[in-house]
TORNU-157129 format. One record per residue (C-alpha): residue number from 1; residue in one letter; x, y, z. Coordinates in steps of 0.1 Angstrom, whole numbers, plus 2048, in hexadecimal, padded with zeros to 3 digits. Example, Ala and Ser with C-alpha at 12.3 -4.5 7.8 and 13.67 -1.06 7.14 Angstrom:
<rs>
- 1 / a / 87B / 7D3 / 84E
- 2 / s / 889 / 7F5 / 847
</rs>
This chain:
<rs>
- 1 / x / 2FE / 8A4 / 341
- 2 / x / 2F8 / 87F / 341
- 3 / x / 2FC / 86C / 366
- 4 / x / 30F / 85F / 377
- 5 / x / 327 / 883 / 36D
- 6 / x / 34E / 889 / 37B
- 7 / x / 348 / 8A9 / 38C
- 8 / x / 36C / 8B2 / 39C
- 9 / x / 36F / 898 / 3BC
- 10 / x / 34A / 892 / 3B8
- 11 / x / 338 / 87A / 3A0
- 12 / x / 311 / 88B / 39D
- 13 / x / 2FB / 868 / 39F
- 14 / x / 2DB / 877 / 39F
- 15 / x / 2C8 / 89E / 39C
- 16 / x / 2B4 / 8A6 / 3B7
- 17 / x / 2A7 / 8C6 / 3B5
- 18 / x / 2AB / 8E3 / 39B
- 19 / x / 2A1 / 90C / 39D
- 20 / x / 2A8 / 926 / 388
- 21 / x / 2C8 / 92A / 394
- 22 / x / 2DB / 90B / 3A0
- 23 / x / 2D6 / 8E6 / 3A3
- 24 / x / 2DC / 8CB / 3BE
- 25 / x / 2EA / 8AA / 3B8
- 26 / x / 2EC / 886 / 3CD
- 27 / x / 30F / 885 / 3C9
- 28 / x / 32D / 869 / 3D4
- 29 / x / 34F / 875 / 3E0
- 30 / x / 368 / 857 / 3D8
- 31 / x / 389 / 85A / 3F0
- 32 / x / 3A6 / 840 / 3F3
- 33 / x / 39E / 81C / 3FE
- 34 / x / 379 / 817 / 3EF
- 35 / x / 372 / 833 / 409
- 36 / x / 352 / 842 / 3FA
- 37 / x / 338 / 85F / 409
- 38 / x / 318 / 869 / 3FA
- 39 / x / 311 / 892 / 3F7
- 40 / x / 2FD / 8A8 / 3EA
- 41 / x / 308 / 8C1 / 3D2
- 42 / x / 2FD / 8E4 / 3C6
- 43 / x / 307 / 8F1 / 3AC
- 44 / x / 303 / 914 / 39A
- 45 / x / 2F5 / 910 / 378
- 46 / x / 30E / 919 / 35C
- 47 / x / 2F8 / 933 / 353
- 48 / x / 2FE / 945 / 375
- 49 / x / 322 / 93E / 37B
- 50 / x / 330 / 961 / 36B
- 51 / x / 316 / 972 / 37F
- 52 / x / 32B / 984 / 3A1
- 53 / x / 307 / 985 / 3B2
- 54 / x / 2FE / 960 / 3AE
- 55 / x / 325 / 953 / 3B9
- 56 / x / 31F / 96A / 3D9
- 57 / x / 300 / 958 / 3E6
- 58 / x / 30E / 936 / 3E2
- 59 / x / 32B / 942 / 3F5
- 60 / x / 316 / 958 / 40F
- 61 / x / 301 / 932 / 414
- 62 / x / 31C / 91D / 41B
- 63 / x / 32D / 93E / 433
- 64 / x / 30B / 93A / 443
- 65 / x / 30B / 915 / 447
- 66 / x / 32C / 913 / 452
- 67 / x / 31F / 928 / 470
- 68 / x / 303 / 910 / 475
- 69 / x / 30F / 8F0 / 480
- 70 / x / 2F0 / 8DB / 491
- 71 / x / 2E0 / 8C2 / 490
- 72 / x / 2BF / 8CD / 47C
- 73 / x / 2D6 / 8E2 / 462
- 74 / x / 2E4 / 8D3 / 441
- 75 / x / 305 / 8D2 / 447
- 76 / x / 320 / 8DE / 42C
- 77 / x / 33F / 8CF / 422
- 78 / x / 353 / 8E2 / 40B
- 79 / x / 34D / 905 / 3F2
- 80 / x / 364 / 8FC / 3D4
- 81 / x / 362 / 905 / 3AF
- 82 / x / 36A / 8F0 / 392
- 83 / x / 371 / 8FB / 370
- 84 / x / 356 / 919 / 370
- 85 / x / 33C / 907 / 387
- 86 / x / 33B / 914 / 3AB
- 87 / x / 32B / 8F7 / 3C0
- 88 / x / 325 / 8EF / 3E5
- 89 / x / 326 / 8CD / 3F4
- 90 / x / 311 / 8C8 / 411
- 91 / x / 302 / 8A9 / 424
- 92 / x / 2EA / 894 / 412
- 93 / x / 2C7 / 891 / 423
- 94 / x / 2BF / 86F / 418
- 95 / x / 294 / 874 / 419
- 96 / x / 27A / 88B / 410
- 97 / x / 272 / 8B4 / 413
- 98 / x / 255 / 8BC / 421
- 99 / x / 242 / 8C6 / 405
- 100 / x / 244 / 8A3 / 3F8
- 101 / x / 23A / 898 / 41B
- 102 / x / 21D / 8AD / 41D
- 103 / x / 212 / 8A4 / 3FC
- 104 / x / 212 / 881 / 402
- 105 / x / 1FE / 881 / 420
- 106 / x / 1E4 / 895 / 40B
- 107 / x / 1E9 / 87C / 3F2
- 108 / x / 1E0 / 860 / 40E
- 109 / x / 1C4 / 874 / 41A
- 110 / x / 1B0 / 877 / 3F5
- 111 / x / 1B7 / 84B / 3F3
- 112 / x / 1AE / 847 / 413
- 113 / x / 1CF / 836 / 421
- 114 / x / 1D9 / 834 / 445
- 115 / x / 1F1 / 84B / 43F
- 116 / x / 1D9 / 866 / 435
- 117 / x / 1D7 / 877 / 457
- 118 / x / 1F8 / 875 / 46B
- 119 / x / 1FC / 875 / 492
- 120 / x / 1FC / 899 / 49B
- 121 / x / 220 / 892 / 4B1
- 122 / x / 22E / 88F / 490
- 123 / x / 224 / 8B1 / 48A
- 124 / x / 22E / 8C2 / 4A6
- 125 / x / 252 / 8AB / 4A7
- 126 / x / 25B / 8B9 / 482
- 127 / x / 24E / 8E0 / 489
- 128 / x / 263 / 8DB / 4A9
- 129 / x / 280 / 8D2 / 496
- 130 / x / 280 / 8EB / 482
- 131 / x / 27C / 905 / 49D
- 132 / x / 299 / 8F6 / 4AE
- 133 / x / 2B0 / 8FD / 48C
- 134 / x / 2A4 / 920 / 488
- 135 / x / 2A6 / 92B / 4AC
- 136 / x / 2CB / 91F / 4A9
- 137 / x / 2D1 / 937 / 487
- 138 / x / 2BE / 953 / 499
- 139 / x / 2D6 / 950 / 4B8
- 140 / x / 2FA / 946 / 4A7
- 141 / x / 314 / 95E / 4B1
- 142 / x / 338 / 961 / 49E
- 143 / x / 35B / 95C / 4B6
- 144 / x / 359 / 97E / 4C2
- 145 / x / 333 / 976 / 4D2
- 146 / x / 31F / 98B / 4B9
- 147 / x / 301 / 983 / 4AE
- 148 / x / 300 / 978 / 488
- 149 / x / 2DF / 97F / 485
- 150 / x / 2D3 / 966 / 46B
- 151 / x / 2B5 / 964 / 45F
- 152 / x / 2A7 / 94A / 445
- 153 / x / 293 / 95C / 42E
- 154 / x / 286 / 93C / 41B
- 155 / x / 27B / 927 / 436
- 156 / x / 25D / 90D / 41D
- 157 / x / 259 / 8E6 / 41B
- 158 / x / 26E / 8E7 / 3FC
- 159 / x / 28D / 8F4 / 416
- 160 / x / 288 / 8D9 / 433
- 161 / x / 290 / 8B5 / 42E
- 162 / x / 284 / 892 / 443
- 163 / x / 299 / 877 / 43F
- 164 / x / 291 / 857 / 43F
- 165 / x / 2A6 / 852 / 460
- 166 / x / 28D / 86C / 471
- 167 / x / 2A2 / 88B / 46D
- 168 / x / 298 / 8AE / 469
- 169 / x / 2A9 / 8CA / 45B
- 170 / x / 2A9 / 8E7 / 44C
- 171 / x / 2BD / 8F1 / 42A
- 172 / x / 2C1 / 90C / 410
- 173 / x / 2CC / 92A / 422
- 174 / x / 2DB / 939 / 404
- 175 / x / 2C5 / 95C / 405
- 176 / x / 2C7 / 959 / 430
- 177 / x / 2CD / 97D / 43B
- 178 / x / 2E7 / 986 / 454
- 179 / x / 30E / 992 / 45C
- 180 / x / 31A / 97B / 448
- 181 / x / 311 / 985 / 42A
- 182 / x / 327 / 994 / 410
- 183 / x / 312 / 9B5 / 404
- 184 / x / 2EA / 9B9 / 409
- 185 / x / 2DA / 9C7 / 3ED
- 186 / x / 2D2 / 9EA / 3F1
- 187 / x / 2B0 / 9E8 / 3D9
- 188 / x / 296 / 9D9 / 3EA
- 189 / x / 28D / 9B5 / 3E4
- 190 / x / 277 / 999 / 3E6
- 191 / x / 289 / 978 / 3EA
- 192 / x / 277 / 957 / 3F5
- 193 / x / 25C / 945 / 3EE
- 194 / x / 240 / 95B / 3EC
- 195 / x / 223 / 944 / 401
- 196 / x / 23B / 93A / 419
- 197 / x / 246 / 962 / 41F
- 198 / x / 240 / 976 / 43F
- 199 / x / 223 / 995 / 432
- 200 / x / 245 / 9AD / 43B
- 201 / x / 25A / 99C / 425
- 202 / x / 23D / 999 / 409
- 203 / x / 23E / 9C2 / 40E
- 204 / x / 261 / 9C6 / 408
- 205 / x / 266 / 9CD / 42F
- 206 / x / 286 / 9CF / 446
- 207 / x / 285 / 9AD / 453
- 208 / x / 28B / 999 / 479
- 209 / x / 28C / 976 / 485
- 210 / x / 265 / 977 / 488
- 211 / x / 264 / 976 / 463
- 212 / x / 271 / 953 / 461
- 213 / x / 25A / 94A / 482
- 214 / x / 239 / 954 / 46D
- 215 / x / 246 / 93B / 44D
- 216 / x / 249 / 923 / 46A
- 217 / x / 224 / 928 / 470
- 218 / x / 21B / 921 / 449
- 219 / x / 22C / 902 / 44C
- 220 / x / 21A / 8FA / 46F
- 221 / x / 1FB / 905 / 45E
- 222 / x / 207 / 8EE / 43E
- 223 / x / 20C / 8D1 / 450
- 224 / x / 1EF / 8D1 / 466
- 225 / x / 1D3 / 8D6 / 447
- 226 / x / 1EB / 8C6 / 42A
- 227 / x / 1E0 / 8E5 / 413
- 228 / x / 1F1 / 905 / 40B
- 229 / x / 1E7 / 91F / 41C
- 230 / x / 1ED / 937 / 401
- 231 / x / 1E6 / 92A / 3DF
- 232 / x / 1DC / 946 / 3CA
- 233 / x / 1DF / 93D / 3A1
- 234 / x / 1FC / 955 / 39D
- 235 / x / 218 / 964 / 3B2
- 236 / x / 20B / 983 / 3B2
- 237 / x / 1EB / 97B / 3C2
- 238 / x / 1FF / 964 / 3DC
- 239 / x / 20F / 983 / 3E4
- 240 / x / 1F2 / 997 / 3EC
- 241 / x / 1E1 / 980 / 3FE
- 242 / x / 206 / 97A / 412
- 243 / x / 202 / 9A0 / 418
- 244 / x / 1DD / 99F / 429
- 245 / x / 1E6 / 97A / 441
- 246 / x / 1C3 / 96D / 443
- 247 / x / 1BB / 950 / 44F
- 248 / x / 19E / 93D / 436
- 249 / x / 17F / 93A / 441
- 250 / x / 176 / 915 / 458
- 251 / x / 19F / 90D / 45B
- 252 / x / 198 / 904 / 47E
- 253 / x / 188 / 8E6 / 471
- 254 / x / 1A7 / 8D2 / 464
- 255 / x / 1BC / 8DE / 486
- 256 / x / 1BC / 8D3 / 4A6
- 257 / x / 1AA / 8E9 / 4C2
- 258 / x / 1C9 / 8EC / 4D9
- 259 / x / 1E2 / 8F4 / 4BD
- 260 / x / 1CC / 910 / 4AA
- 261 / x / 1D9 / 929 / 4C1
- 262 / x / 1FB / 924 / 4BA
- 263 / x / 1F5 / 924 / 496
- 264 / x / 1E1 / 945 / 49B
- 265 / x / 1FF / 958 / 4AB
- 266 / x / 218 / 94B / 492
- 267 / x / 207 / 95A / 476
- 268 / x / 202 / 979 / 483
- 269 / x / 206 / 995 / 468
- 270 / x / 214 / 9AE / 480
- 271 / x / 236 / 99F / 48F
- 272 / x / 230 / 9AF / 4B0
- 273 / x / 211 / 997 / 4B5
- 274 / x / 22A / 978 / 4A7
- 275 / x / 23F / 965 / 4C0
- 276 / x / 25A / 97A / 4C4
- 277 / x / 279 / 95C / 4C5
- 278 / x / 275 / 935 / 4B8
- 279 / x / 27C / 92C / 4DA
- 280 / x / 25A / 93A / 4E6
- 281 / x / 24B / 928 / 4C8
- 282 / x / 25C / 908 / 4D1
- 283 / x / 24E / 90B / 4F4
- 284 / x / 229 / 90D / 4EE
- 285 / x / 22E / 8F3 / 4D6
- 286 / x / 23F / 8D9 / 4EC
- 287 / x / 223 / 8E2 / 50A
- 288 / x / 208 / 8DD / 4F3
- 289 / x / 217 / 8B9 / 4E6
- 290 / x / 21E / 8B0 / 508
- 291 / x / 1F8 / 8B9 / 513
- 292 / x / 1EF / 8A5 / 4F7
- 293 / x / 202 / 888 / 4F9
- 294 / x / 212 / 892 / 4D8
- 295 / x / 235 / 88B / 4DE
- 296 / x / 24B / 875 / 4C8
- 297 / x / 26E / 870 / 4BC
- 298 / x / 282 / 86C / 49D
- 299 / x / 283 / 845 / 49C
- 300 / x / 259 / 841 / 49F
- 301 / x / 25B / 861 / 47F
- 302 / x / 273 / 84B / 46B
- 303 / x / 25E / 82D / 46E
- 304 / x / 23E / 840 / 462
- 305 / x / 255 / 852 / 444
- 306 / x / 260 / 832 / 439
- 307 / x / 23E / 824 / 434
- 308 / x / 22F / 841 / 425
- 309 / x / 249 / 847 / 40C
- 310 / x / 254 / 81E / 408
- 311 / x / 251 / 81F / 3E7
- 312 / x / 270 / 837 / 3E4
- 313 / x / 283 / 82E / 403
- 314 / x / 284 / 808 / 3F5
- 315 / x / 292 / 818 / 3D2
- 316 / x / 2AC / 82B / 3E6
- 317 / x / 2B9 / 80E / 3F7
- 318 / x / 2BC / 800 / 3D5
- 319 / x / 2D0 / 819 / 3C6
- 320 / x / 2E8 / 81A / 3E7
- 321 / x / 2EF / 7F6 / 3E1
- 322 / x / 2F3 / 7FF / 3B9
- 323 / x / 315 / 819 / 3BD
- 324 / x / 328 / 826 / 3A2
- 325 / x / 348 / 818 / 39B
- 326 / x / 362 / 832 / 38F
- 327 / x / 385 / 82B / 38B
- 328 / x / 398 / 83E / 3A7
- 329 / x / 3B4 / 84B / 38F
- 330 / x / 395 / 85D / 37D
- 331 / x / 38C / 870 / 39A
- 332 / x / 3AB / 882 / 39B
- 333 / x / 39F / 8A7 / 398
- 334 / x / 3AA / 8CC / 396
- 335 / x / 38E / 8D9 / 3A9
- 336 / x / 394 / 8FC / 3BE
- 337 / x / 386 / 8F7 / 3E5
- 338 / x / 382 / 91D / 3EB
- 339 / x / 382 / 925 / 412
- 340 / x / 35E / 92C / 41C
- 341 / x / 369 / 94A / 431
- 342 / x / 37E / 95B / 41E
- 343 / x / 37B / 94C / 3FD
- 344 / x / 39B / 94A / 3F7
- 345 / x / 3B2 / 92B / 3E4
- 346 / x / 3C1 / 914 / 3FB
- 347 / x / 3E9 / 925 / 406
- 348 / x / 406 / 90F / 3F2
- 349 / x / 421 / 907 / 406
- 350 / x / 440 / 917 / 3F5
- 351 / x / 45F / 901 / 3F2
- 352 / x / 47E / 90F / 401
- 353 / x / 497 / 920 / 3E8
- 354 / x / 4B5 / 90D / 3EB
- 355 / x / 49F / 8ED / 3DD
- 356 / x / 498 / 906 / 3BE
- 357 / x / 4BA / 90F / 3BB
- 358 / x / 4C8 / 8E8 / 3BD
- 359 / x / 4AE / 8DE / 3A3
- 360 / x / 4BB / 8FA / 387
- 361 / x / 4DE / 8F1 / 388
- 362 / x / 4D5 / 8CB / 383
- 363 / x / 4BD / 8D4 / 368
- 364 / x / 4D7 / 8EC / 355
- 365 / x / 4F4 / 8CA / 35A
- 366 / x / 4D8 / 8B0 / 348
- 367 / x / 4D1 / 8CD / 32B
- 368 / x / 4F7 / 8D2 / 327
- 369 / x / 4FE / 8AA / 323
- 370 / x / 4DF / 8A5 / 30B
- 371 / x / 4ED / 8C3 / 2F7
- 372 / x / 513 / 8B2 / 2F1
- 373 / x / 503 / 88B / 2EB
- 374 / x / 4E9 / 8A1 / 2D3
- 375 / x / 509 / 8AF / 2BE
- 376 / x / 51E / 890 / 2BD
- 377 / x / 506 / 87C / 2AD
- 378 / x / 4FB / 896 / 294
- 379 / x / 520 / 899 / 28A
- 380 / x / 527 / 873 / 287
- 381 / x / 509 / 872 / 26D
- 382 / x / 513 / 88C / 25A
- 383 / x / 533 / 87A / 257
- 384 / x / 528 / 858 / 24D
- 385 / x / 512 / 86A / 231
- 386 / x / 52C / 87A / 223
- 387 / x / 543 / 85D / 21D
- 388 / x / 52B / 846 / 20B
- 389 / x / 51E / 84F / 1EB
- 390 / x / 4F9 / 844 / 1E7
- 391 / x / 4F5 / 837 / 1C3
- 392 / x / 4CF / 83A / 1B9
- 393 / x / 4C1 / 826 / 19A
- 394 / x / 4B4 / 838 / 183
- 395 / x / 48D / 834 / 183
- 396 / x / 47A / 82A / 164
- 397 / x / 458 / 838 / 158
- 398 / x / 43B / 81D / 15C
- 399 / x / 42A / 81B / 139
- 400 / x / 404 / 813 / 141
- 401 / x / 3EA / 806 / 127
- 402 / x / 3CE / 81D / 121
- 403 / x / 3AF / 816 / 12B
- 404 / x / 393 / 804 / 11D
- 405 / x / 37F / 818 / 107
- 406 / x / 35C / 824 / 11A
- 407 / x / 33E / 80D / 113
- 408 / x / 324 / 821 / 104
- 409 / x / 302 / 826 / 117
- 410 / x / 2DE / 82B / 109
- 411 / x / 2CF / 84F / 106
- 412 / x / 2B5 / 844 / 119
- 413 / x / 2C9 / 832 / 13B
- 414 / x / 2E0 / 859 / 13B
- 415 / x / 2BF / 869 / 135
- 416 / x / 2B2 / 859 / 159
- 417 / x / 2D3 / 857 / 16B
- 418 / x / 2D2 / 87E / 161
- 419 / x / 2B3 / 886 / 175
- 420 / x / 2B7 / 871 / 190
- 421 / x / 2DA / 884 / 198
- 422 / x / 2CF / 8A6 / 195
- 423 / x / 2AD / 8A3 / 1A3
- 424 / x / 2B4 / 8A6 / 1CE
- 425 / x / 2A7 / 891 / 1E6
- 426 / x / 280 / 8A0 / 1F7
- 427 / x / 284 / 8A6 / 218
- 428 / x / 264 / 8A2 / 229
- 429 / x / 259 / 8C1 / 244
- 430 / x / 253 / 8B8 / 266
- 431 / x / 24D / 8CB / 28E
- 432 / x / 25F / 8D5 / 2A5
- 433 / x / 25B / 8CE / 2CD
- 434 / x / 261 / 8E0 / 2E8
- 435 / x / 260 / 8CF / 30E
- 436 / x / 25F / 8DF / 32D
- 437 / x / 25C / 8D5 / 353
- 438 / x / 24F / 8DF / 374
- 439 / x / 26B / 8D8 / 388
- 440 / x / 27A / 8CA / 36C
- 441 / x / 27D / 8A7 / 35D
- 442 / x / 28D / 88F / 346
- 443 / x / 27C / 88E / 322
- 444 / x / 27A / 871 / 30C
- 445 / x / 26B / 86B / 2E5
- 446 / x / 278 / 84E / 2D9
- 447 / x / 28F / 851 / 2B9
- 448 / x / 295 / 879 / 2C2
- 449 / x / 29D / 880 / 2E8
- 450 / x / 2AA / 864 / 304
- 451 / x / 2AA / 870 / 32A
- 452 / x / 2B2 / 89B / 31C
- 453 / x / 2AA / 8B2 / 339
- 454 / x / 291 / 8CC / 337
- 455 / x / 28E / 8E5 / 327
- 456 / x / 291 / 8D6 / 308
- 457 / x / 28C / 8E9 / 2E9
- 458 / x / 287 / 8E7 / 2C4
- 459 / x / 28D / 8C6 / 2C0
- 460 / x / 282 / 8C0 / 299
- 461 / x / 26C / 89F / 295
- 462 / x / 25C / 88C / 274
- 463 / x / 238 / 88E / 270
- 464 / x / 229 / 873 / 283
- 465 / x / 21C / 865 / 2A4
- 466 / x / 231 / 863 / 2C0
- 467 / x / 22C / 85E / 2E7
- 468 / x / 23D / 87B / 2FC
- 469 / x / 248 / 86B / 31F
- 470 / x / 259 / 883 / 339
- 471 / x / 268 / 876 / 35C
- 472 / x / 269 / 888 / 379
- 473 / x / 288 / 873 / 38F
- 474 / x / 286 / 87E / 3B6
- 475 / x / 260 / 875 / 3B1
- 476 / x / 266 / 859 / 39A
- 477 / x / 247 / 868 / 384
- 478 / x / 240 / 863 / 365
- 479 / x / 226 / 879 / 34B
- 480 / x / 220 / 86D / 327
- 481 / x / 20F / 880 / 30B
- 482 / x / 207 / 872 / 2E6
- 483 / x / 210 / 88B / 2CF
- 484 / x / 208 / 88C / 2A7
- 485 / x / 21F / 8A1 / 296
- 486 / x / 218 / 8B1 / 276
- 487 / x / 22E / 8CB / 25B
- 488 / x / 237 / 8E6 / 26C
- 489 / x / 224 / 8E4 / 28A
- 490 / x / 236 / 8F0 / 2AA
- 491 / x / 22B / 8DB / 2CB
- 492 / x / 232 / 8EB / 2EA
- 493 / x / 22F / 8D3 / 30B
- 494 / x / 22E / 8D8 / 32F
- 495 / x / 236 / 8BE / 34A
- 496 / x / 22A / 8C7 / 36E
- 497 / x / 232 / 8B4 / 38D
- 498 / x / 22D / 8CE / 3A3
- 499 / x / 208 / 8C5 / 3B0
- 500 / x / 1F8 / 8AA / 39B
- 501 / x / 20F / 89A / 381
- 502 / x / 207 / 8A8 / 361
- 503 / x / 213 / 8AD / 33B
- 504 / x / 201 / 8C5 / 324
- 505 / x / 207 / 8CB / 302
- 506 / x / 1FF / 8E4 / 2E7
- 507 / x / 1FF / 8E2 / 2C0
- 508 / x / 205 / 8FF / 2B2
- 509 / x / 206 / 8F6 / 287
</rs>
């Protein structure tokens, strides 16, 4: 899918994020008058969009959003479907996630910028926001004043969001637990991201708002040291060590005295122990930054956000003033809007059955007068043909000269025209390349691939030397690898941007 992309009402300008199941999209919603809004769009992968199961969450998310209108929450706009795509739109968070955030102060820290080591009020103002979302979730109660019940499930950087205005909020609460859910699954299972998970939820365990008060603390903790608290090699060992909740040794030393405490209790591994609401959370964090002279607000955090990530703020202003023109006729679209309670089609309004009945009988009158014109004129030519005789000339055979008799050709000119004929052309044996990516990426190799997402695969390439570039967009990233490519060799390559920005390759001949 090459961008800018018609998608329904939207036009997709630019991929944000992709998982194994869907991906989200900086989209623009054109209306009448130049009127034009930016979103953000996710969108089940095609691969999922037959599967009941998958369809259910994305409706279950924006059920649950819908129920969650505040100020720190992503907001959603519309659950539609068009052709087999189910998608939502939702407000467009124009900044970073956290991870990205705590990764560039880490980053800061190893060059020794200014920014390297942030005021702790921005800390405890962006903890506090989110504390302020979730206690709102936890406490949301339907028309009839019960509780919902909702609980996050998958609170991580990846799912909260800074924007360059100073906002916080919280998104992705497509595996959130609570009433308004469709079906729970009967088998147990582990959803989330596994170092960001409560030890009950690692377990498989009935789960309670606590759980999404101890990921709270992992991002506190996150925050506070700018490395991951659990960062085992493999899932499974970030399981475990989820399971046992051990501090590491000398983590005191990276934390401020009067905040350890509250970090301490957060990441209790028995909930009982926890703080027992996000208000009581929010509490002990608001005395401890008023002790300390840590308080702040969201215009001093969008001044700080700017200049830390100017680089890609200055680029987004860029692409604002850059918008894609589309003719308006083209946005004309046949895309379902499915209500996000019931998910149900839009009601038509019927037209009243007299109109029906008025519209027939002038219909059958227009048929009837075609039909006698129709058989008037068909009779008049028949008429006209009959009466006048057509006299045809009688058409006389061509007589052609033959042809030249053939110039004769020396054995020896057949003889090589022969073998050069029959002979077929030597195809020469080459590799083949497979790319993949860590979110993902867009892969280039001049002469074979231009701007293809990952994964790419068996793309078949001369033997030769090339140079493998692969661009990584939210980060504006780039990895390059010189690759020689011999007969039948098969090179497999791996782009990561997760941590440090990487691309490895294997030859395989």
């Amino acid at each position: 899918m090459h961008l800018p992309y018609k998608f329904g009402k939207y036009v997709l300008v630019q991929k944000i994020a992709s998982g194994g199941m869907a991906e989200i999209y900086r989209a623009k919603y054109h209306g009448e008058g130049g009127f034009v809004k930016e979103v953000a769009v996710k969108r089940i992968l095609p691969a999922w969009s037959g599967s009941g199961d998958f369809v259910t969450m994305l409706c279950d998310e924006a059920k649950a959003l819908v129920h969650l209108q505040h100020q720190n929450i992503v907001q959603v706009y519309e659950l539609g479907k068009d052709g087999n795509a189910f998608y939502i739109s939702m407000e467009y968070v124009e900044g970073v996630d956290l991870r990205r955030f705590i990764r560039r102060l880490a980053d800061a820290r190893q060059s020794s910028s200014n920014y390297g080591d942030p005021p702790l009020k921005y800390v405890c103002f962006i903890v506090a926001e989110i504390l302020k979302a979730i206690d709102f979730a936890h406490n949301r109660k339907d028309k009839q004043g019960n509780c919902l019940g909702i609980i996050h499930r998958d609170i991580s950087p990846q799912n909260i969001l800074v924007s360059y205005n100073g906002e916080v909020k919280v998104a992705d609460f497509g595996i959130a637990k609570g009433k308004h859910r469709s079906f729970e699954t009967a088998v147990v299972q582990v959803k989330g991201k596994y170092a960001y998970m409560s030890p009950e939820q690692a377990e498989g365990r009935p789960l309670d708002l606590r759980s999404d008060l101890y990921s709270i603390g992992v991002v506190l903790y996150e925050l506070l040291t700018r490395k991951r608290l659990y960062d085992a090699p493999n899932d499974l060992l970030t399981i475990e060590e989820v399971k046992k909740s051990v501090l590491p040794e000398g983590w005191e030393a990276d934390v401020p005295i009067g905040i350890r405490p509250i970090v301490r209790r957060a990441l209790q591994r028995d909930p009982s122990d926890r703080y027992q609401t996000a208000n009581d959370f929010l509490n002990d964090l608001n005395k401890f930054a008023t002790a300390n002279k840590c308080l702040t607000h969201g215009i001093e955090l969008s001044i700080f956000i700017k200049e830390l990530f100017k680089d890609e703020h200055e680029r987004s202003l860029k692409e604002d003033a850059a918008d894609v023109e589309i003719d308006e006729g083209e946005l004309k679209h046949e895309t379902r809007v499915l209500s996000v309670i019931a998910k149900t089609e839009p009601e038509v309004r019927k037209r009243p059955l007299y109109r029906k009945k008025w519209l027939a009988l002038a219909a059958s009158f227009i048929i009837v007068v075609m039909a006698t014109v129709a058989f008037s004129i068909i009779n008049s030519v028949k008429m006209r043909s009959s009466a006048e005789e057509i006299k045809v000339p009688p058409v006389q055979e061509a007589v052609l000269p033959l042809p030249p008799p053939p110039i004769p050709v020396p054995q020896a000119i057949q003889k090589v025209v022969q073998e050069q004929v029959q002979e077929p052309p030597k195809l020469v044996a080459g590799g083949l390349l497979n790319v993949q990516a860590r979110p993902w990426g867009y892969v280039f190799l001049p002469g074979y691939v231009s701007k293809k997402e990952t994964p790419v695969k068996g793309v078949k390439i001369k033997p030769g030397d090339y140079t493998l570039k692969v661009y990584y967009e939210p980060e504006d990233k780039w990895v390059q690898q010189k690759l020689t490519v011999a007969e039948n060799s098969k090179i497999t390559c791996v782009a990561n941007f997760e941590k440090s920005s990487k691309l490895t390759c294997l030859n395989n001949k």
